[in-house]
C-alpha positions, 0 to 999 in steps of 0.5 A: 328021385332028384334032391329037389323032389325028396324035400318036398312034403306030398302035399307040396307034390300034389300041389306042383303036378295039378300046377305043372298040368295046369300050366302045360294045358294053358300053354296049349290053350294060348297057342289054340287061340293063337291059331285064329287070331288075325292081329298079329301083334295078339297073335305075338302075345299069345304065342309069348304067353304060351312059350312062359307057360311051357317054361313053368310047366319044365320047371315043376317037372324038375320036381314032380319028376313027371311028363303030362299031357294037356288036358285036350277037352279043356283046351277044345272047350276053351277054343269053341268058347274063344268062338263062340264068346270072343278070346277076351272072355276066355282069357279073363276067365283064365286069368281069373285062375291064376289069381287063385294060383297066386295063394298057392304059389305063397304056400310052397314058397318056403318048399319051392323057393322058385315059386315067387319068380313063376308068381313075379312072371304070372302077375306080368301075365296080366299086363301083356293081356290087358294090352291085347283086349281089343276085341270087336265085339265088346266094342259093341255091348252097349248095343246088345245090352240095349237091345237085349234088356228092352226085349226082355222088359217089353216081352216079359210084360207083353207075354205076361199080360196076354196070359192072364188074358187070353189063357191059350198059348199059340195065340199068345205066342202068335201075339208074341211073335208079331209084337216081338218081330215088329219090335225088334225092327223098330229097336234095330232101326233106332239104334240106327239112327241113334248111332248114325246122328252121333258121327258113328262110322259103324252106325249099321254094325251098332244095328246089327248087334242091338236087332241081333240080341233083340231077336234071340231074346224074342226068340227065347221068351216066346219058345215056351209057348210053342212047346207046351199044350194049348191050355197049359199058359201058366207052365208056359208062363212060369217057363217063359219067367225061368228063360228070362232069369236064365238069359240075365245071368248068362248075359250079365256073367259074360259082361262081369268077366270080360269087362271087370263089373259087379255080376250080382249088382247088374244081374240084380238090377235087371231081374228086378225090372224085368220081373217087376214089369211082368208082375204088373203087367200081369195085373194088367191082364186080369184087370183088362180081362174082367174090365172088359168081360172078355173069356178066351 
């Protein structure tokens, strides 16, 4: 046992091994996703981020006295979430532990005196990573944020609406799919134009994106009319509102992380608009229904 290791409290040790682990599997995470980057100079930083956090992870082992293994699911996991959400989302994600590292550096400053170099380097972690976020489809969430809060706006109340209405999920869901299509087209051309009457070079990626995320939601809101039985609209109704719930949160979490914004103000503002539409056009569906004297 090293002098270095016999002046360390346990709790201080517990502390540098879930560190030393912690740093050894980021090194790994970097190089993983530096294994599919195709700009090179994001390829370099990666490359340089990894090679720090394997000098760190040395250095604890100097104390703990310890060899480790990366976590391997940890990195497999972050490598799938580098495809399927963008390698800015997942950097923003670890980057978000290393803030929470930073009050652990503090802690062992006075047992670990080389803890406040690893927390000066850390901290110019941010810098390098900043200057490589550049990634193409962030460039493009205006398009699917567009695309996905009108899907979920019109839907809703569509879907709510015709409920109440017509009280048989597969006509609902047929009504649905036929309005949903219909409108993803529409919302996929506008954008469009939209983009193209702006000088946008990438007029048509822009309507990719924007009919992308408009399909999907469409796709999501009317599946629970598929499921369930023919006369059980409300469970399909009821799940149809959780879907929504749902798509706002994961949707909203991944614009709050990868660029920096309030999760609960947006994630807030669309659930109100959403339900709040489905609530009226609910309405809607019961006063049409008994205006009209229509029983489905």
């Amino acid at each position: 046992m090293s002098q270095n290791t016999q002046n360390i409290s346990p709790k201080a040790m517990a502390a540098l091994k879930t560190m030393q682990q912690n740093e050894l599997t980021e090194s790994e995470t970097y190089r993983a996703i530096a294994s599919r980057m195709k700009d090179s100079k994001n390829k370099d930083v990666l490359l340089r981020l990894a090679a720090e956090e394997k000098r760190h992870y040395e250095l604890w082992k100097k104390y703990t006295g310890v060899e480790m293994k990366p976590q391997r699911f940890k990195v497999w996991w972050r490598k799938l979430l580098t495809i399927l959400l963008g390698f800015t989302f997942v950097i923003k994600l670890m980057e978000k532990g290393e803030e929470g590292a930073q009050v652990t550096y503090e802690e062992l400053e006075n047992e670990v005196p080389e803890s406040a170099l690893i927390q000066d380097q850390e901290n110019a972690h941010e810098n390098a990573l900043m200057s490589m976020l550049d990634e193409e489809r962030l460039q493009y969430v205006g398009s699917m944020v567009l695309g996905m809060n009108d899907a979920l706006v019109e839907l809703t109340g569509t879907l709510a609406g015709l409920s109440l209405a017509m009280q048989n999920t597969r006509i609902i869901a047929l009504s649905g799919l036929i309005t949903g299509i219909s409108a993803t087209l529409s919302m996929a051309s506008s954008e469009f134009l939209s983009a193209k009457s702006e000088g946008n070079e990438n007029a048509l990626k822009s309507c990719i994106y924007t009919g992308i995320a408009y399909l999907i939601t469409v796709t999501l809101l009317i599946l629970p009319y598929l499921i369930f039985p023919p006369q059980a609209w409300i469970w399909a109704l009821a799940t149809m509102l959780v879907t929504v719930v749902v798509i706002i949160a994961a949707f909203n979490y991944y614009i709050a992380v990868a660029k920096d914004l309030s999760f609960k103000r947006r994630f807030g503002e669309m659930a109100c608009i959403s339900l709040g539409v489905a609530v009226l056009s609910f309405a809607v569906g019961l006063i049409v229904k008994n205006v009209l004297g229509v029983d489905m």
